[in-house]
C-alpha positions as CSV (number, residue, x, y, z in Angstrom):
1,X,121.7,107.4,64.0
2,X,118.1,108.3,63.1
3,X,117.4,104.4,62.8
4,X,118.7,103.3,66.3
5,X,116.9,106.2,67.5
6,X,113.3,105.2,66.3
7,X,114.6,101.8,67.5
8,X,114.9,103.1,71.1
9,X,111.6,104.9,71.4
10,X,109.8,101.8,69.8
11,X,111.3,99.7,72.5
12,X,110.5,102.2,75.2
13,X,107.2,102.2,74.0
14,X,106.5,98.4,73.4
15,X,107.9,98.0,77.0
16,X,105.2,100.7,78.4
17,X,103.2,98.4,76.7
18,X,104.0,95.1,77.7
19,X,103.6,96.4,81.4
20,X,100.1,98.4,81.2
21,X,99.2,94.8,79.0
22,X,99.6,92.9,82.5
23,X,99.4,95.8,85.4
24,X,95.6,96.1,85.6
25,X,95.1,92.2,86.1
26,X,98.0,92.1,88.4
27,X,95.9,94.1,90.4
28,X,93.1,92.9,89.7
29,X,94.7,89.0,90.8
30,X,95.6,91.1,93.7
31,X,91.6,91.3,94.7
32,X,91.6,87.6,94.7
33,X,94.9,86.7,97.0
34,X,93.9,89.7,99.6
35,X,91.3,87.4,99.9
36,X,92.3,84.1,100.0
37,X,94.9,85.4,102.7
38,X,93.2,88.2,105.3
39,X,89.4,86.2,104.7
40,X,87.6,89.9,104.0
41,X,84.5,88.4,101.7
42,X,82.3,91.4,101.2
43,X,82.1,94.8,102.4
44,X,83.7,97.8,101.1
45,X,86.8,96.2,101.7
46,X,86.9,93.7,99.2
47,X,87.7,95.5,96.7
48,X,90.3,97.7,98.2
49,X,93.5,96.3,96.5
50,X,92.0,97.3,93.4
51,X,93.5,100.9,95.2
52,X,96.9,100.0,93.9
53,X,96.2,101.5,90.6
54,X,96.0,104.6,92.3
55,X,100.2,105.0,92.3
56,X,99.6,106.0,88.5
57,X,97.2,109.4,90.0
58,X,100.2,112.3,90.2
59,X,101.4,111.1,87.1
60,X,97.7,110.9,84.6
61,X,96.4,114.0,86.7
62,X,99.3,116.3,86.6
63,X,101.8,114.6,84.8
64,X,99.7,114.0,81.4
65,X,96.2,115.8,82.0
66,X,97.5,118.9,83.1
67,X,100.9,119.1,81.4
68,X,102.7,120.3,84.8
69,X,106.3,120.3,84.8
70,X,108.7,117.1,84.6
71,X,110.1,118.1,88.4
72,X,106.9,118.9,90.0
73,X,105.5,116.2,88.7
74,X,108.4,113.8,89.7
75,X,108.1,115.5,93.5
76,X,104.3,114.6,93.8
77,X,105.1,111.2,92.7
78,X,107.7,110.8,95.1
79,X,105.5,112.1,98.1
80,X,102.6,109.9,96.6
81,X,104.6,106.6,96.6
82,X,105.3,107.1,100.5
83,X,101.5,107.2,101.2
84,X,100.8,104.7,99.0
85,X,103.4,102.9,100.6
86,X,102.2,103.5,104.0
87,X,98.7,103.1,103.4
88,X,99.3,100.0,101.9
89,X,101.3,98.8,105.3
90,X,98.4,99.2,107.2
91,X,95.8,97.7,105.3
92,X,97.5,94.8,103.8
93,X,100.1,93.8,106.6
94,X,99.3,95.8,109.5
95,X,95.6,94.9,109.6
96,X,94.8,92.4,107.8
97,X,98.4,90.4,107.8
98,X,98.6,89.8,103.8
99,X,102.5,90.1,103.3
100,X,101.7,88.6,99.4
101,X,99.4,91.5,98.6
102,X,101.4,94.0,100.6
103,X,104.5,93.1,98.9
104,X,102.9,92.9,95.5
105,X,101.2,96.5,95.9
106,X,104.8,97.7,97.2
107,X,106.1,96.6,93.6
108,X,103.2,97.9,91.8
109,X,104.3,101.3,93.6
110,X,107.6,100.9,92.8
111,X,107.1,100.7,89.2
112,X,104.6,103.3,89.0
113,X,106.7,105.7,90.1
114,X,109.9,104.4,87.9
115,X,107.4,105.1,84.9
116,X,106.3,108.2,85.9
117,X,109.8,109.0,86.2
118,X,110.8,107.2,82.8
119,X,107.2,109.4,81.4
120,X,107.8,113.0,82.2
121,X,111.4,112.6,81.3
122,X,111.5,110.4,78.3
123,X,109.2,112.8,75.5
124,X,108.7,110.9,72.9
125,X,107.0,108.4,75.1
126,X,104.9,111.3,76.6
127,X,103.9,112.1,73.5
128,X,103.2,108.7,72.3
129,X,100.6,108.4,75.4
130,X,99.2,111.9,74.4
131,X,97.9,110.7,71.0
132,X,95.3,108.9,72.4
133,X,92.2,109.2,74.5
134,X,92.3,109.6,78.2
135,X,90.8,106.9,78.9
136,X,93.2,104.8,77.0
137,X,96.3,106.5,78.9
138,X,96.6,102.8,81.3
139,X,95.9,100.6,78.4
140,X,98.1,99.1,75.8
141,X,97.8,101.3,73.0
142,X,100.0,100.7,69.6
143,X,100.2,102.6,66.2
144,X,101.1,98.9,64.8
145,X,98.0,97.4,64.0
146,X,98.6,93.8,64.9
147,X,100.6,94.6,68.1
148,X,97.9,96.8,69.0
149,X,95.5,93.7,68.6
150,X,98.3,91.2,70.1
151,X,98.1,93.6,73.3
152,X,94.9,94.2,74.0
153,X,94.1,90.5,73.4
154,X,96.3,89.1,76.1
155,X,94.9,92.3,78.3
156,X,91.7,90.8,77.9
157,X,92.0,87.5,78.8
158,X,94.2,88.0,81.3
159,X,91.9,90.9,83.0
160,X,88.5,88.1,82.2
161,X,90.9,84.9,84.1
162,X,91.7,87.3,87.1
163,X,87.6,88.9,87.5
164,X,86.6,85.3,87.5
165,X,89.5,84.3,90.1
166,X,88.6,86.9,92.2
167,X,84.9,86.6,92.5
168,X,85.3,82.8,92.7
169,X,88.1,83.8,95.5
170,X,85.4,86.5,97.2
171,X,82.3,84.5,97.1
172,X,83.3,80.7,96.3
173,X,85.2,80.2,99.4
174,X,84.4,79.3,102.5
């Protein structure tokens, strides 16, 4: 029993892993196809898929930094993922007709509030996040050195590829 259940949390946690290791250059590829497909260059626009990240706001800010309670929590998430949801309609399909980055971002939501979900109710994972700095909360962080390493290596180049992709994207093309 105990071993199966140490088995389960590491899994749970390896798979929060796995998905914070490619969620930040998924959104930051995101940059790049916004504009590839709508043709925003510069601006304060360009960087406004980047946004998408901010699905994972009810759940750092009242979820983990002020320790608020698993349903409230869960509610704001809930309410958050419909304007992020909306707002992500209108700037991505409504105005500037990008169904791939649209669809994408919808996912991205989607997710975000499945973790947050899986995060206030799952405690050992909660926990887990808590052990390191706040700033680390949306990386992959390990207590195994080497998958620790693993993780943040492939994080890295994969956040490096999609920077240069999207500045080639933003200011390459014509």
């Amino acid at each position: 029993m105990g071993i199966k259940y140490y088995n389960r949390i590491r899994n749970i946690i390896l798979i929060w892993n796995i998905y914070l290791t490619i969620l930040i250059p998924f959104v930051v590829l995101l940059s790049g196809i916004w504009h590839l497909e709508s043709g925003v260059r510069h601006g304060k626009a360009a960087g406004l898929p980047i946004a998408v990240i901010l699905a994972f706001l009810p759940l750092v800010l009242f979820g983990l930094k002020w320790k608020m309670d698993s349903t409230f929590t869960i509610i704001v998430s809930c309410v958050w993922f419909i304007f992020m949801w909306k707002m992500a309609y209108y700037f991505f399909y409504d105005k500037t007709n990008s169904p791939i980055v649209y669809y994408s971002s919808v996912v991205v939501n989607i997710t975000a509030l499945m973790w947050s979900i899986i995060v206030k109710e799952y405690k050992p994972l909660e926990e887990h996040i808590l052990k390191y700095r706040q700033d680390q909360w949306l990386v992959p962080c390990s207590e195994n050195y080497k998958e620790n390493k693993v993780l943040r290596s492939i994080w890295l180049v994969c956040f490096i590829g999609t920077v240069v992709f999207s500045f080639v994207c933003q200011w390459g093309v014509k």
